[in-house]
Each structure stands twice: as structure tokens, then as C-alpha cells.
DOFINU-532332 format. One line per 4 residues: number of its first residue (from 1); their letters; for each residue x negated, y, z negated of C-alpha. Coordinates in Angstrom, 3 decimals. Example, Ala and Ser with C-alpha at 12.3 -4.5 7.8 and 13.67 -1.06 7.14 Angstrom:
2
1	AS	-12.300,-4.500,-7.800 | -13.670,-1.060,-7.140
END
This chain:
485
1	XXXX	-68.543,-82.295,10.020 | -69.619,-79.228,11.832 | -67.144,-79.732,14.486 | -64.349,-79.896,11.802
5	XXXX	-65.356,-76.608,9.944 | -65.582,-75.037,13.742 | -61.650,-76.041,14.861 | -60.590,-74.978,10.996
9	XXXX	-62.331,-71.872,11.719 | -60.815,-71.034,15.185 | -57.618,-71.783,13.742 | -57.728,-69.772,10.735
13	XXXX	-58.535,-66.713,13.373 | -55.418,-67.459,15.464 | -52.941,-67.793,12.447 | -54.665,-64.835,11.430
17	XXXX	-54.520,-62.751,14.658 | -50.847,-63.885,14.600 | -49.276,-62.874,11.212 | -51.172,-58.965,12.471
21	XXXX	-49.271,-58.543,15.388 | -45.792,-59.836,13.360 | -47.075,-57.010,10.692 | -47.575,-54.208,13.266
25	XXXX	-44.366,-54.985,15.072 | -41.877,-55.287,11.775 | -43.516,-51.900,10.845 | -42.610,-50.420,14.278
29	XXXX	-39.293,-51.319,14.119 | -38.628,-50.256,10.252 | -40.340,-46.922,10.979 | -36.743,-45.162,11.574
33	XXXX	-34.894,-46.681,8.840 | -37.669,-45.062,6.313 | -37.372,-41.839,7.725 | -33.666,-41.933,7.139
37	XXXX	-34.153,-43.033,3.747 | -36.711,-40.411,2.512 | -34.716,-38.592,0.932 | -34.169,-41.682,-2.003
41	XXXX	-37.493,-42.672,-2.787 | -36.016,-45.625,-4.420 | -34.041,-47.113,-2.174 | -36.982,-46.672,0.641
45	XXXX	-39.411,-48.144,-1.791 | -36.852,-51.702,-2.280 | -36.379,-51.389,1.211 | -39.813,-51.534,2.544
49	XXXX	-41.385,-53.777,-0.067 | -38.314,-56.565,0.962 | -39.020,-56.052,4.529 | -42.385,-56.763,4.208
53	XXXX	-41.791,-59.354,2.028 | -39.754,-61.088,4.658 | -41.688,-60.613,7.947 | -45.032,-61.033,6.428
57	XXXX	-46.045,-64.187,4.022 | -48.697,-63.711,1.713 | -51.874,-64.596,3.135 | -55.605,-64.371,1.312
61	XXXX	-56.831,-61.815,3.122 | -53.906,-59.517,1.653 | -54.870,-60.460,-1.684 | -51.853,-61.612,-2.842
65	XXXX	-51.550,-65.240,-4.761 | -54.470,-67.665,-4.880 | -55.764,-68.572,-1.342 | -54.622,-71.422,0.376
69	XXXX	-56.400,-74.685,1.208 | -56.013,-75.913,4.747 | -56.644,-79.775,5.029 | -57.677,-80.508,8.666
73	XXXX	-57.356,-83.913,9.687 | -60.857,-85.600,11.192 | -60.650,-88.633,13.727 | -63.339,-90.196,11.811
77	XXXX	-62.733,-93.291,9.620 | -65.120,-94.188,6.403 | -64.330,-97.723,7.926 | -61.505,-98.754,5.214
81	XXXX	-58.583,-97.139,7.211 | -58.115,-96.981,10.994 | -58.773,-93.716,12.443 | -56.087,-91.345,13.380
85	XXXX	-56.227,-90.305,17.111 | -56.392,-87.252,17.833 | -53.551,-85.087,18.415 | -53.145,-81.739,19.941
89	XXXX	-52.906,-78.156,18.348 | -49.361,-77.206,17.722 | -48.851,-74.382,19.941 | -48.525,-71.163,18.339
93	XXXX	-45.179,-69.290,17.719 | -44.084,-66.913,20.341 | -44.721,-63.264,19.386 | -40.982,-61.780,20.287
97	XXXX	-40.145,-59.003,18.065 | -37.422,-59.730,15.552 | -34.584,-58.662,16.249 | -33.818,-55.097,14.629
101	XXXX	-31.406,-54.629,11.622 | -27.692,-53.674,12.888 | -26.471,-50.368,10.702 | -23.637,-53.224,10.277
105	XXXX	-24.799,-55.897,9.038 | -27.489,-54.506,6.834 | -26.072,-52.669,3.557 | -29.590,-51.650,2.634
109	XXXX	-30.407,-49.609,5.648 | -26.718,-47.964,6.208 | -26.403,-44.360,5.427 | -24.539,-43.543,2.665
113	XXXX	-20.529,-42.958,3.502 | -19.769,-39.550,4.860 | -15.973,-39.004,3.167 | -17.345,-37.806,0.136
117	XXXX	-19.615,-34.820,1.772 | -16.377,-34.257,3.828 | -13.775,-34.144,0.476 | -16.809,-31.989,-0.796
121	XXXX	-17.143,-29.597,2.373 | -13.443,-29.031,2.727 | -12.949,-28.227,-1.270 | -16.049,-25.607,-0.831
125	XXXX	-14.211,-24.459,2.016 | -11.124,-24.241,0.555 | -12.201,-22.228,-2.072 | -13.829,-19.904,0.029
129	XXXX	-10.652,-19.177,1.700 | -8.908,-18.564,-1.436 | -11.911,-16.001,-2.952 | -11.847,-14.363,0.855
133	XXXX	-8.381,-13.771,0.751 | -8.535,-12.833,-3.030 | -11.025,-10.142,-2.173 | -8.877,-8.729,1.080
137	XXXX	-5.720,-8.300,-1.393 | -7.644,-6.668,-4.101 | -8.989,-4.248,-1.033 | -5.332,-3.270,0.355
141	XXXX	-4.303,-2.077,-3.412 | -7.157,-0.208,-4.037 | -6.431,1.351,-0.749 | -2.639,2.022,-1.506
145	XXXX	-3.414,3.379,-5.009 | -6.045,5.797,-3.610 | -3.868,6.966,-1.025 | -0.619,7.334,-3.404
149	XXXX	-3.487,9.339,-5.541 | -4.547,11.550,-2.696 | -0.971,12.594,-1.491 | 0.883,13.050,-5.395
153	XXXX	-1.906,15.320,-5.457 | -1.719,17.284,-1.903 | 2.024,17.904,-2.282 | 0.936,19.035,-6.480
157	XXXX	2.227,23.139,-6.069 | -1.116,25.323,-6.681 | -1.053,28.752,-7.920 | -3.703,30.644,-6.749
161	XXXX	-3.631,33.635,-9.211 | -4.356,30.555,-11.780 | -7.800,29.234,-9.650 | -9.865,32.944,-10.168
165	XXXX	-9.764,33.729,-6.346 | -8.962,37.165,-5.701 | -8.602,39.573,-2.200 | -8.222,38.184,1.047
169	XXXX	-8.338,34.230,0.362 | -5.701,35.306,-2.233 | -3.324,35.449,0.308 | -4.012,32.025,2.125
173	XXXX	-2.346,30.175,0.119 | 0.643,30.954,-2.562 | 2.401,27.320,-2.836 | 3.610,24.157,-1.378
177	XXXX	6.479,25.892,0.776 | 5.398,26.649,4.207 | 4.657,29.817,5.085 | 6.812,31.339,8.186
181	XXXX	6.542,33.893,10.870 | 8.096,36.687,10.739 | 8.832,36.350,14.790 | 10.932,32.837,14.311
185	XXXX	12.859,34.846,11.267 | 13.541,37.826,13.199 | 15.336,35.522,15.834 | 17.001,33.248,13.484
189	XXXX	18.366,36.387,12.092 | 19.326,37.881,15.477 | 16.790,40.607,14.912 | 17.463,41.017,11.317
193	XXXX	21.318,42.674,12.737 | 23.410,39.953,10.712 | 23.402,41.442,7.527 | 25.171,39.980,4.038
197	XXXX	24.549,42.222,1.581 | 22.133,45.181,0.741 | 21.274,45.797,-2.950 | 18.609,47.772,-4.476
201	XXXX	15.260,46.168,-4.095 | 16.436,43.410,-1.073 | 18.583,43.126,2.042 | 20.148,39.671,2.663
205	XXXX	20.098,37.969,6.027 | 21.941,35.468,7.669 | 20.342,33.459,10.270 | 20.629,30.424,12.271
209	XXXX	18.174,27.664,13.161 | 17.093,25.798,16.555 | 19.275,23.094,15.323 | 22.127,25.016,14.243
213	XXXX	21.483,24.977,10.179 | 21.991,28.350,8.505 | 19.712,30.026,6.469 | 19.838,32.918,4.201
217	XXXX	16.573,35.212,4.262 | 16.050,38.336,1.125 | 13.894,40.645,2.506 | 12.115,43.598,0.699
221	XXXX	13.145,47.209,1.084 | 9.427,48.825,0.628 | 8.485,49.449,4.309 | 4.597,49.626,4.146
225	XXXX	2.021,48.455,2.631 | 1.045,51.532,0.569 | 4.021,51.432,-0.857 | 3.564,47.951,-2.179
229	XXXX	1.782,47.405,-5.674 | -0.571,45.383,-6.770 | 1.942,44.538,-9.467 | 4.440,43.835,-7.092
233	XXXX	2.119,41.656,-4.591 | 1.987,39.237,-7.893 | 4.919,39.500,-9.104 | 5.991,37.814,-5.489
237	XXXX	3.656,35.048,-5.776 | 4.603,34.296,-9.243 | 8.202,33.925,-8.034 | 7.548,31.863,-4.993
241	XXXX	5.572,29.439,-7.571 | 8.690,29.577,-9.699 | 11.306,29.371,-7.451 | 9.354,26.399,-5.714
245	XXXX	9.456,23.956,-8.539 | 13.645,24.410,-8.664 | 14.635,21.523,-6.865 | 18.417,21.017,-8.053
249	XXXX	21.475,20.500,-5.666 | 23.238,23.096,-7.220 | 20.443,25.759,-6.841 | 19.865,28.005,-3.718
253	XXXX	16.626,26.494,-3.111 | 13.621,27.854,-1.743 | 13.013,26.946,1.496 | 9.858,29.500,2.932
257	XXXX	8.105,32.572,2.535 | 6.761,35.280,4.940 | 4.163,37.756,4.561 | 2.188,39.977,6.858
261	XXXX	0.823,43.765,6.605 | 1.439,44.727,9.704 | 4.251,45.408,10.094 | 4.876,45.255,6.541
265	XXXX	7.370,42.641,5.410 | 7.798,40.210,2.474 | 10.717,37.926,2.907 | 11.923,34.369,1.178
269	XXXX	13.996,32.046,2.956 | 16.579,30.241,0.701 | 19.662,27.742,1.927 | 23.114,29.060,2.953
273	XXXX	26.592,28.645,1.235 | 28.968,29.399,3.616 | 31.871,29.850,1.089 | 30.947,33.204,-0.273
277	XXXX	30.255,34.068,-3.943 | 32.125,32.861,-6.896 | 33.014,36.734,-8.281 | 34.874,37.350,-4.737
281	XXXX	37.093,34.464,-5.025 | 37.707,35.656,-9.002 | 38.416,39.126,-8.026 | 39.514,39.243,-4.340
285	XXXX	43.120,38.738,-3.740 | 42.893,38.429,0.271 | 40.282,35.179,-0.372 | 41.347,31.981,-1.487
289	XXXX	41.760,31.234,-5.403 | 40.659,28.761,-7.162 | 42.328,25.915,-9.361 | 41.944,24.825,-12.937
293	XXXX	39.932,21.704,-11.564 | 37.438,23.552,-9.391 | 36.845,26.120,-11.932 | 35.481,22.980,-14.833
297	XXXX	33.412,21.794,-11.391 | 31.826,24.914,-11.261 | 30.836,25.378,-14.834 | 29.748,22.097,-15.333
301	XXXX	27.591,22.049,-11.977 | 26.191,25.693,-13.109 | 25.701,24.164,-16.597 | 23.404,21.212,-15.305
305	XXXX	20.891,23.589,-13.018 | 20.289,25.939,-16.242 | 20.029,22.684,-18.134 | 17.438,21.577,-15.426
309	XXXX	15.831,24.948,-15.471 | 15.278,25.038,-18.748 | 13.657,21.804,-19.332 | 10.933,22.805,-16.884
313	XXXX	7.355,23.197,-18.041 | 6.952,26.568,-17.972 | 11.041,26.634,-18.102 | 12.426,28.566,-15.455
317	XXXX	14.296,31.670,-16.535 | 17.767,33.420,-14.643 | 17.168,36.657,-14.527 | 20.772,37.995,-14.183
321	XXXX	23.243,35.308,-14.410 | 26.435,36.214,-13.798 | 29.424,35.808,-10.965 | 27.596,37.781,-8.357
325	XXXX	25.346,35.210,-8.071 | 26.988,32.268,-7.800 | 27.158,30.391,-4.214 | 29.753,28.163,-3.277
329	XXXX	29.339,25.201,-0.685 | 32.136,24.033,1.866 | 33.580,21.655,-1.073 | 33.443,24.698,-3.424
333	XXXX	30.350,23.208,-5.271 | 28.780,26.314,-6.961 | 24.612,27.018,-6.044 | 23.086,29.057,-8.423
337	XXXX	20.678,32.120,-6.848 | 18.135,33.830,-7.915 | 17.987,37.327,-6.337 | 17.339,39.797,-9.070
341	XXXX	13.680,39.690,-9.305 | 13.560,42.127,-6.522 | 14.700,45.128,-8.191 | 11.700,44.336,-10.636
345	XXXX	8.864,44.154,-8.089 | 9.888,47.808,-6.501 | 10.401,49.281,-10.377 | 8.900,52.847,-10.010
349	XXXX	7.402,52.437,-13.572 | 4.024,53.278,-13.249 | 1.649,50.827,-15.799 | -1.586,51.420,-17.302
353	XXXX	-4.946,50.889,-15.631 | -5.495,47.478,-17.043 | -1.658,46.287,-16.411 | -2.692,47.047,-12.473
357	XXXX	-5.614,44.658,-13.055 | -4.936,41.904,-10.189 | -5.185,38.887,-12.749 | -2.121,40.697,-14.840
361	XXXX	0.777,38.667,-16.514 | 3.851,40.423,-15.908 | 6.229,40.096,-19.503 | 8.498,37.714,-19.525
365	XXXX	12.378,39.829,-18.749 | 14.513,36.959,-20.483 | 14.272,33.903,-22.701 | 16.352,30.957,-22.662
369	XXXX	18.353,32.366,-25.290 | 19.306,35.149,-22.665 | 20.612,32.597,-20.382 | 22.974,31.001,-23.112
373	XXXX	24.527,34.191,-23.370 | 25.451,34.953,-20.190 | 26.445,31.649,-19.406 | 29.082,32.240,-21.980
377	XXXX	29.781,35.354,-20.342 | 30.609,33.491,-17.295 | 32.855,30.840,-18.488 | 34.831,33.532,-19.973
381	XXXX	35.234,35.333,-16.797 | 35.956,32.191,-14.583 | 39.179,31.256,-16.738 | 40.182,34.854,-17.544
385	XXXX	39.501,35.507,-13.684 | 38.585,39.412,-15.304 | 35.376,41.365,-13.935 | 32.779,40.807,-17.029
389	XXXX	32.894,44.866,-17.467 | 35.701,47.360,-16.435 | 34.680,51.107,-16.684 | 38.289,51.665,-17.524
393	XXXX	38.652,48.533,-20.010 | 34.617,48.260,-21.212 | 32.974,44.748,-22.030 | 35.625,41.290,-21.297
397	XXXX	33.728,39.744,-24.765 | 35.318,42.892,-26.767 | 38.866,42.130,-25.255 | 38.374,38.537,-25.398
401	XXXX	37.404,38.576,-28.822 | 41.308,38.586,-30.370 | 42.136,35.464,-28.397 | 38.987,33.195,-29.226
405	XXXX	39.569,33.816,-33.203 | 43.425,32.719,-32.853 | 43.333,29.918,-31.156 | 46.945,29.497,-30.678
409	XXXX	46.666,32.524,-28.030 | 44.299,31.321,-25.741 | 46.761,30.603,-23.493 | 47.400,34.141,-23.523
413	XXXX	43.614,35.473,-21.833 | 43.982,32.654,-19.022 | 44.177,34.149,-15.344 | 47.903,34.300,-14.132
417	XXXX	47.001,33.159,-10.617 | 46.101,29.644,-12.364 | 49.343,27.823,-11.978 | 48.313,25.065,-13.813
421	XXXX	45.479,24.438,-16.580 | 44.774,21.949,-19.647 | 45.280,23.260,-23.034 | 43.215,21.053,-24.493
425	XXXX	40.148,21.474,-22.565 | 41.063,25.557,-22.502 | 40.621,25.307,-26.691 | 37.437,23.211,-26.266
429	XXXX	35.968,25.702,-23.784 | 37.010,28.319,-25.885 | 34.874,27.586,-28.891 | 32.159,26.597,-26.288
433	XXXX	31.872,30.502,-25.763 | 31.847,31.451,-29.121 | 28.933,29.630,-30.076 | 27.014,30.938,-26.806
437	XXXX	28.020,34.356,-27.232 | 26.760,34.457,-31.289 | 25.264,37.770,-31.378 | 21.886,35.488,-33.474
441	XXXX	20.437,34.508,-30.651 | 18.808,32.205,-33.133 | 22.188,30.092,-33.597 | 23.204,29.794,-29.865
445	XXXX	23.276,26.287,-28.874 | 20.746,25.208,-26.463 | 22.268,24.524,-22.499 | 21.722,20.419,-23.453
449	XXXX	23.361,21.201,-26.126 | 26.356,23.184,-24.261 | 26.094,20.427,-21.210 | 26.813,17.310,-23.805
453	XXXX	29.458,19.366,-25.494 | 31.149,20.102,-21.945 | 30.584,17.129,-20.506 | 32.764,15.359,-23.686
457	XXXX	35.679,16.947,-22.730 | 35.665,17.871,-18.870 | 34.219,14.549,-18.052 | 32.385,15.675,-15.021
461	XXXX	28.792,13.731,-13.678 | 26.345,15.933,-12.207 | 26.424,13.595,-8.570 | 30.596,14.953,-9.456
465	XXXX	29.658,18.404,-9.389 | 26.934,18.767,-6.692 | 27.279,19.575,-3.035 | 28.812,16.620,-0.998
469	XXXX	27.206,17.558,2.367 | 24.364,19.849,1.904 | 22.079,21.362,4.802 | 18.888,21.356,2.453
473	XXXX	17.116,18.486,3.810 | 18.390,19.634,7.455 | 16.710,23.059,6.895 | 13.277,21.731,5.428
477	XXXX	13.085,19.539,7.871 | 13.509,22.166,10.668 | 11.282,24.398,9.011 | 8.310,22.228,8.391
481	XXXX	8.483,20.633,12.358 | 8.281,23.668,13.785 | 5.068,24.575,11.211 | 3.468,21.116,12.574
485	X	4.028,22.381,16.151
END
């Protein structure tokens, strides 16, 4: 019996000893899969306790289930039965490894498909394309708006008697238009020998630039500097801010100003009509007259700068409109100038103390009304082809006056050089003038009033009554290269 208990015994020990080393080697081997499989504590947990349950049988010494009974069989017989021989231990199971878990065949230990992470990867990264391009966009307008800002407000004109500076840094800056040399100006004008015209208060130049555009330059007749007022110093400023917010093709417009003490000089540069003034072909027999049609160009182009003028804020005022003034282009498209300010600035009226004061407002010389006036005055002259005032006949309105209340004799005022002319747009014209010449100012028509009126009749477009080929844009550019260089 003791024998029997000592074989169960041994036995037990090597089953024992057996179902260890299959333990320790199926935990070896499932050792990577759990580390995969952290991250679902789940799935590890089913994964383990199956493998486990597999490679390892429940045995008593695990404590799980009731413990097992092993009958051993004896080779002794209680005499009833023969006894059994005895056999042999079955040899024990070899202790290879089972074989580890393809990522193939097993479902449970296979990583979990990859396409959705990459559907999810390439939608994050498709969306941060679209927000990075989004934000590179929104960067470029901001850019272009600031710089649209910044320039609209470098080319703004500034008046500097309007910012409180005062003495020297009063004269470093007037306006937008460039500022010239009186050197380059003296040889444009061929030393200032190619004269135009000399009135009181101004001499007119011609000159000629590097690249062959003309130019017409009004310079002062006060010869120094003492002789300069302080009036008169602002009075040019105020002018070259004035003059450099005109920008109509059928104004002379202001192309530059020079200034320097010594030697004194104080010059504007405007453009160039090559065709003279209107009141020389009106009164001049040797030049060449003008027809019926190129007359109606010239008052409606001269109608739609004052109309431009005027609708200015502050409205720029003509301070002596009348024939004199008048430019006309190579296609006989009339320029308006404005010269007569210069008289004005060299006035030997002395003013008060306070008037002298540097931050002084000069009155205004003329109102709008003004201008609707003389423009009347000048249609009347361009069809009667009559000087506006005769020593020997007095005022053209006072010798007019018989024909514009009859209008059957209207025909009889026109100038008899015109060979041809339209009666009905003579009549219309005709009571045009009256209403401008009204001696209440207060009832004159505005000049959009007087353009629609015109413009009914004479059917003329302001791109109809401009220059065709003007040098303006030649002569800024010129001007403002050779300031860059």
C-alpha cells in the first residue's frame, strides 16, 4: 500500500512539474500580444483569460473546480480477480512550445484595421490645408487694403498753412505737385529768352522739355525777396493748393512750382496750347477764324471745367474769365487758365497789422455767381466775334442788349466772318445769356444749370469737347522722373 501512495505521489509531481513549464511558456509567448492590446483593457482581459484557459487545465493546486481523484492501478489481487500485470508509465508529453498565434489566423490578437485612422488622418489633414490657405488669403487682403490705405492717403494734397507750422518748415512742403529747380526751368526756357506775354504781376515763358513736350512757366515780376509780402508768400501757396486740385482736360493744369530766395524767384509751371488764345483768333484778322461748329465746342468744353470747378469742395473760383484767357489745343479744344491771381499777390495795398499776420485768410475776389456772369459775357463775344469792351463803342452787353430782347434780330449781332451758323441753336444761346447776365446775381442760373441747358441743344459730350491728343500726362511724367533722379 505504501508503494502505491509512493508511485501516485511521484506522479502527481511530474504532471505537476509539467502543466508549470506549459504555463510559463504560453505566458512567454502571449507577453507581446498583451502589450499590443493595453490600450483595450477589455479585449486584453478576454484575451488572456481564453489563453489561459486553453494552454492550462484546471488543476487543484490552482484552486479552480473540486480536486481530482487519481485511481492508480495495484498488481495486487484480493484473490477473486486475476491480477493485472504491471504495465509501464506512459511517457510524459514532450514540452515543445505551442506554436505562436499567426496575426492571420487569430481575430482576437489582430490589430484593429488601419483605413479608418488613415480616412481620419487625411480629413484632419485636409482641413488643415483648407484653414492654412484660408488664413494666407485673409493675410494678402489685409495687406492690399492697408497698402491702398497708405497710398490714397500719401498722394491726399496737404496744405500746410492749415497744419499750424509756420517759418522755415513752412516752406518744405506746399502740395502734392513737385517742386522744381529753378536751373532745369531756366534751360527749358532757354534762359527765360522765349517770352509769350508780359502782363502786370507775371511774365509768361515758353519752354521745352528733355523729351520734347512744351511747357508754359508764369513767373513773378517782384525781383527780391524784400519786396515780397508776407501776404503775397500765402497768397502763392493758397493758389498752388487750388490750382492743384483742377484736374480737367480742358484746364491749363498745374504741372510744378519753384521757389527759392536767392535769387529770388516764384514761378508755376502749367501745360502748353500751342494754338494761341481764343480772343486772337476772335479779333485778329491775319490768324485763322473760327466756324460756327468750333465756336459751340468751345463753349461747351469751357462750360464743363467751370461746371467742374464749381462743384469742388471748397469750389474753385476764375478770377477773370474772359477771351484772354482761353487756350486752344492743336484740335482747337479750348483750356481754360488761370493767370490773374498774380496781379493780386504784388497789389501795393498796404493791410493792417493783423491782415499781415502769417495765418491770414485772404477775402475771397469772386463767387460763383461772378463766374456765371462772365461766362455769359463770353458766349456773347464768341458769336458776335466783338472785343467785350470798345473805348470807342463801351460795354458789348449794352449794344447787345437790342438784339437779345427781339429775337427775330439775332441774326443781326452774329460775326460776319461766320459763313454759316444755326438759327436755332443762335436763339437758344441767346436766351442762355440773358439769364447769365441778370443783373440779380441771385437769379443767374447755376453753370449745371447752364451746362444741361446747352448741352440740350448743342448736343456736345464732354470726351466731344476735350483735347484729342494732350501732352499732360507726357509733361507730368517728365517732370516727376527727373524729381526721382
Amino acid at each position: 500500500m505504501y508503494s502505491v501512495w509512493q508511485g501516485g505521489s511521484k506522479l502527481q509531481k511530474k504532471v505537476d512539474s509539467l502543466l508549470i513549464q506549459i504555463k510559463e511558456t504560453v505566458i512567454s509567448y502571449l507577453n507581446p500580444f498583451q502589450l499590443i492590446h493595453r490600450s483595450s483593457s477589455t479585449n486584453c482581459t478576454i484575451n488572456e483569460k481564453s489563453s489561459r484557459t486553453i494552454s492550462k487545465p484546471p488543476s487543484p493546486r490552482d484552486g479552480i473546480g473540486p480536486p481530482k481523484v487519481i485511481a492508480l492501478l495495484t498488481t495486487r489481487s484480493s484473490g477473486s480477480f486475476l491480477a493485472v500485470p504491471k504495465r509501464p508509465p506512459p511517457p510524459p508529453p514532450p514540452t515543445t512550445p505551442p506554436p505562436a498565434l499567426s496575426p492571420d489566423t487569430s481575430n482576437e490578437t489582430q490589430p484593429p484595421p488601419a483605413n479608418g485612422r488613415e480616412e481620419s488622418g487625411s480629413s484632419d489633414k485636409w482641413k488643415i490645408w483648407v484653414t492654412v490657405s484660408f488664413c494666407i488669403l485673409l493675410l494678402i487682403n489685409i495687406a492690399i487694403a492697408l497698402w491702398c490705405v497708405c497710398r490714397s492717403r500719401a498722394v491726399k494734397t496737404i496744405g500746410p498753412w492749415r497744419t499750424g507750422i509756420s517759418g522755415q518748415l513752412h516752406k518744405a512742403f506746399v502740395t502734392a505737385v513737385p517742386k522744381l529747380n529753378r536751373t532745369e526751368l531756366e534751360t527749358a526756357c532757354e534762359d527765360f529768352n522765349n517770352i509769350l506775354q508780359t502782363t502786370e504781376g507775371y511774365t509768361l515763358y515758353k519752354g521745352t522739355l528733355s523729351n520734347g513736350v512744351e511747357i508754359c512757366v508764369a513767373l513773378t515780376s517782384i525781383a527780391s525777396l524784400k519786396d515780397w509780402s508776407t501776404r503775397a508768400e500765402i497768397g502763392f501757396r493758397k493758389k498752388i493748393d487750388a490750382l492743384s486740385r483742377v484736374n480737367h482736360k480742358n484746364f491749363v493744369n498745374l504741372l510744378g512750382y519753384c521757389e527759392e530766395d536767392e535769387p529770388f524767384v516764384r514761378m508755376m509751371v502749367f501745360e502748353y496750347a500751342p494754338n494761341g488764345l481764343l480772343s486772337e483768333h476772335l479779333h485778329v484778322k491775319e490768324l485763322e477764324h473760327l466756324d460756327w461748329s468750333l465756336r459751340m465746342r468751345i463753349i461747351m468744353g469751357t462750360s464743363y471745367c467751370l461746371e467742374y470747378m464749381h462743384e469742388l469742395n471748397p469750389p474753385v473760383l476764375h478770377t477773370n474769365l474772359t477771351s484772354s484767357v482761353i487756350c486752344l489745343t492743336d484740335d482747337y479744344a479750348p483750356k481754360v487758365e488761370e493767370m490773374g491771381f498774380w496781379k493780386d499777390l504784388i497789389s501795393k495795398e498796404k493791410l493792417s497789422a493783423d491782415s499781415e499776420s502769417e495765418h491770414s485768410a485772404l477775402p475771397p475776389l469772386i463767387d460763383t455767381e461772378t463766374n456765371v456772369y462772365c461766362f455769359g459775357i463770353l458766349m456773347l463775344e464768341i458769336i458776335t466775334g466783338r472785343l467785350s469792351y470798345s473805348d470807342q463803342q463801351g460795354p458789348l452787353v449794352a449794344r447787345a442788349e437790342q438784339y437779345l430782347n427781339d429775337k427775330r434780330n439775332t441774326s443781326h449781332m452774329i460775326d460776319p466772318t461766320l459763313e454759316f451758323f444755326k438759327q436755332h441753336e443762335l436763339d437758344f444761346i441767346c436766351e442762355v445769356i440773358e439769364e447769365c447776365i441778370q443783373q440779380d446775381a441771385l437769379k443767374r442760373p447755376t453753370m449745371k444749370e447752364v451746362v444741361t441747358k446747352l448741352n440740350e441743344v448743342l448736343k456736345i459730350s464732354p470726351d466731344q469737347a476735350i483735347p484729342r491728343l494732350s501732352p499732360l500726362w507726357w509733361a507730368e511724367l517728365e517732370i516727376l522722373s527727373g524729381e526721382t533722379a
